[in-house]
N, C-alpha and C positions, 0 to 999 in steps of 0.2 A: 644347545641353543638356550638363551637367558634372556629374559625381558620382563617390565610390571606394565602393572596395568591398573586404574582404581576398580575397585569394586562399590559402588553406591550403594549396594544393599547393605553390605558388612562395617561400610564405613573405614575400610582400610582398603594398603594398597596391597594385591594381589599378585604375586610373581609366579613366573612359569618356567619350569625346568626339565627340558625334551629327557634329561639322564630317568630324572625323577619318576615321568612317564613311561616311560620302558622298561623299566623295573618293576612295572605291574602294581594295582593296590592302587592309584592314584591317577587322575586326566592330565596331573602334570601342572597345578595350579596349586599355592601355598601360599602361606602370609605369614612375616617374618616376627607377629608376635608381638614388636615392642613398640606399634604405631599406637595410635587415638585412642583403637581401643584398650588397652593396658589404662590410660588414665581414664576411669570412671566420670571422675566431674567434669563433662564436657555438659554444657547448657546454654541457650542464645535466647534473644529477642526473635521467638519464631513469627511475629507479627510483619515482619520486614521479607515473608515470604508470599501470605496470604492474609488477610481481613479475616479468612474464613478459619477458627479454630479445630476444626477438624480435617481443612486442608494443611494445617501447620502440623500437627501431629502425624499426619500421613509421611510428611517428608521428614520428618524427625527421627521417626523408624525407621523410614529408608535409607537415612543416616547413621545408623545403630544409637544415633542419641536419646537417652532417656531423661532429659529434664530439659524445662525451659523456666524463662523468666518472661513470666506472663504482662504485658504492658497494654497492647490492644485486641479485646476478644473480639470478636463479630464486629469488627468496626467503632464496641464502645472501649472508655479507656478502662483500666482495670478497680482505679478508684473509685469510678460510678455504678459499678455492679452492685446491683439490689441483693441483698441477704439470699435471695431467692435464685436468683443470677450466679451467687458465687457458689451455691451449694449443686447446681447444675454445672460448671465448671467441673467441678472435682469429683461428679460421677463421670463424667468425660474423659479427666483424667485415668481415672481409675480402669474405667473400658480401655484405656490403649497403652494404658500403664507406663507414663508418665507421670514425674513430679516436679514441681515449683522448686526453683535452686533460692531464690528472691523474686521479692516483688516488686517489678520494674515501676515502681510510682511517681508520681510527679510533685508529693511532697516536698517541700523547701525550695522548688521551682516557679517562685512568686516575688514580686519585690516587697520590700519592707514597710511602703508605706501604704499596703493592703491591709482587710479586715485579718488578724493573724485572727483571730478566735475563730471567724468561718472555716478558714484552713485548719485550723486545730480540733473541729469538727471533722474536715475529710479525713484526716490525717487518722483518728480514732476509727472512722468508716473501714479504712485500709488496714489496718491493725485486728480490726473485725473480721476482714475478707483474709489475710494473712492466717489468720488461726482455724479459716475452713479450708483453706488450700493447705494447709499443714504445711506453711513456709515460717522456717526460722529467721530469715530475712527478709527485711526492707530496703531497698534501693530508696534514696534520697540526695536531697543537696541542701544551700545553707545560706539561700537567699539572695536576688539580686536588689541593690541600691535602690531606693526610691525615685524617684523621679530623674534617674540616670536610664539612659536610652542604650537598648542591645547592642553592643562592641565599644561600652564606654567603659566595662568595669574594672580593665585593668589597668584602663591608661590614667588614673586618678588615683590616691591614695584615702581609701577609707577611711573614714573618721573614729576617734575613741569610741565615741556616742555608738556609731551603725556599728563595731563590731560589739561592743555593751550589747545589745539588742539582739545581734544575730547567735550571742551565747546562752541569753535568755531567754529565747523563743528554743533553741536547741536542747537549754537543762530540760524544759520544760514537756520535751515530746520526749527525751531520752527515762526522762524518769516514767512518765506510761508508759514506755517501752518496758523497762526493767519489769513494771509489776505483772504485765503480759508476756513475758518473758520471751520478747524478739529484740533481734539486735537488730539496731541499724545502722546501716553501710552509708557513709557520707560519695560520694562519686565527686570528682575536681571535674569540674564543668566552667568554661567559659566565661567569665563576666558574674558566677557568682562570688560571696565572700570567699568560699576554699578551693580555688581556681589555680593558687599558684603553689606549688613545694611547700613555700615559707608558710603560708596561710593554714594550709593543712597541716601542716607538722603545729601549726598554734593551737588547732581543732582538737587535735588528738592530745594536745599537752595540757589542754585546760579542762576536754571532757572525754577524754576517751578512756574506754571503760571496758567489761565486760560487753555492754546494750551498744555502745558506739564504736567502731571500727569503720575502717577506710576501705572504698573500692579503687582498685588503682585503674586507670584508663589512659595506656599512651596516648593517643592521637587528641585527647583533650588538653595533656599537658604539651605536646607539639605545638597546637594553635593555641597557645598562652606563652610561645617562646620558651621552655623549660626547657632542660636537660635531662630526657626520660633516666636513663642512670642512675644521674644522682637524685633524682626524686624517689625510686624507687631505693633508693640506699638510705636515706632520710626517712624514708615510711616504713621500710620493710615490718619493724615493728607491731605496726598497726593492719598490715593490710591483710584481711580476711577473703577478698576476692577481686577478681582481674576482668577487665572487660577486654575482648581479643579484637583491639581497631588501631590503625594505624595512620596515621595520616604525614605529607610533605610540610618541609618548613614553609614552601616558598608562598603557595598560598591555603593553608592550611585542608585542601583537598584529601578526605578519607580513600584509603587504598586497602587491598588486602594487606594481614598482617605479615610480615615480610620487607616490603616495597615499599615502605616510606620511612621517614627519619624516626621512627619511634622509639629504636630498637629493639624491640618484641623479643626479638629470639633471644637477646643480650639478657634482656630482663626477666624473661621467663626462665630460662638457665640459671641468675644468680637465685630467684626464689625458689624454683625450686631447689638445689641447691643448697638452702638455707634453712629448707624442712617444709618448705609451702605445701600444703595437701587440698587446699580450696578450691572454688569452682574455676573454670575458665568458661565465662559467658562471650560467645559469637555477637557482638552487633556491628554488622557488618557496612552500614548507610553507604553502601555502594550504589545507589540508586536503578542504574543501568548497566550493561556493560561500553553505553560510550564513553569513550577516552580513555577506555583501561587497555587498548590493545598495544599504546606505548609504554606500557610498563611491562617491565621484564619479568613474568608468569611463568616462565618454563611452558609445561603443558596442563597447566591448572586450568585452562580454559576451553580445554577439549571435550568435547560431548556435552558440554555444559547445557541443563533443561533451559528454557527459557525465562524472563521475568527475577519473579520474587525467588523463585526455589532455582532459579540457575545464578544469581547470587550468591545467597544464601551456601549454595554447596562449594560455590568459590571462594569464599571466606572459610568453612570448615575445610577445602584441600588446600589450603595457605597454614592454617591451622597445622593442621596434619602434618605439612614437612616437615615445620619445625621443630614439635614432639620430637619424629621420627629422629632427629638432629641430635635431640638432647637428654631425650630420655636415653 
């Protein structure tokens, strides 16, 4: 008799073999080794489980995951943590032995015809809070249009001027970057300037550096009509880390990775593949589990906790097949 089973604790999946058990030495349960946990850099937005940062780190472990990309602690976002704040952070860390893979920031998440020197201020705040969390990365983006309205940024073609601007505000955080020595990850996000393939590939061709590198993210480039593929075949170059989300063309609805037009498994296969060894961050913005019972899960939804961390574990077993697929 032959069957798996997850194991939450271990964070892989568990099989059971009646020969195994008879043979003494064993209850007849084993794991085949080459799942999630073989790759080290698994890491998510554990905030999309709990407010509570030590309700996040409990499920983390119970995950066998040991890093996160910190975005919202106790309800504040990670940017506005007081010096004092972020140095409690990271004895927290420390007690559960947890580390920062990136800092999920909201840097370059502002439009162009904002105070940029105020944000140039956060932005150094963040860079501050990144060097007590002992993260090498910054999560960022690269600005939306001025006085263009949220789901207008693609369907208009930027001006010489607004991308002038949105390279000059970028030399200008990438070079404090360099002297701090964190690199930042650009994320293609929706309706900002590096939203599309073409856009990003100009990102990285006019400043991508050592400090500036690309976060690849399907389901962003799904709901910007891209061809994940060849986006990722256009970037491969630059891309230092993967965000694990996926979303439909039809109305750009986030799904587990697997299950929607992103091709995850496609694109995880050719990176890694290609020598990728960086993080794979979970953000999962499944909200609920309503309207996911039509999508074809196998049995990824089984036993599943409740809320944030019954989510949350359903994006990391979406995760997990995949690996188990390719690695």
């Amino acid at each position: 008799m032959f069957f798996a089973r997850n194991n939450l604790v271990f964070g892989k999946r568990m099989y059971y073999d009646e020969k195994k058990r008879q043979s003494g030495g064993t209850d007849g349960w084993f794991s085949k080794g080459r799942r999630l946990m073989q790759y080290s850099k698994i890491s998510g937005f554990s905030d999309e489980i709990t407010e509570n940062i030590e309700g996040q780190f409990s499920v983390l472990k119970k995950l066998g995951i040991g890093y996160f990309e910190p975005r919202g602690i106790d309800g504040k976002n990670i940017a506005r943590l007081s010096g004092q704040e972020a140095a409690d952070l990271k004895r927290k860390m420390d007690e559960w032995e947890i580390r920062a893979s990136s800092i999920g920031s909201p840097i370059g998440k502002v439009k162009l015809d904002e105070d940029f020197e105020e944000h140039f201020l956060l932005f150094k705040r963040v860079v501050d809070i990144a060097k007590t969390l002992e993260a090498g990365y910054i999560r960022m983006f690269s600005f939306y249009r001025g006085g263009i309205a949220s789901g207008e940024g693609s369907e208009t073609e930027w001006t010489g001027e607004e991308r002038a601007e949105v390279l000059l505000r970028l030399s200008r955080m990438i070079e404090y970057a360099r002297e701090a020595d964190i690199v930042l990850l650009h994320e293609n996000e929706k309706d900002i300037y590096g939203d599309t393939a073409e856009r990003c590939a100009d990102l990285m061709r006019e400043l991508g550096c050592g400090h500036f590198r690309a976060v690849f993210d399907p389901a962003n480039f799904v709901q910007c009509g891209e061809d994940t593929i060849k986006a990722a075949e256009r970037l491969k170059e630059h891309i230092a880390y993967v965000h694990i989300k996926d979303a439909v063309w039809e109305d750009g609805r986030v799904v587990p990775a697997g299950a929607g037009d992103g091709n995850v498994e496609q694109v995880l296969k050719d990176l890694l593949n290609g020598g990728y060894s960086g993080f794979l961050s979970l953000e999962p913005h499944l909200g609920s589990f309503a309207g996911l019972e039509g999508l074809e899960l196998g049995g990824k939804m089984q036993d599943l906790p409740q809320g944030g961390e019954g989510t949350f574990t359903l994006a990391y077993r979406a995760l997990e097949d995949i690996l188990e697929r390719i690695l």
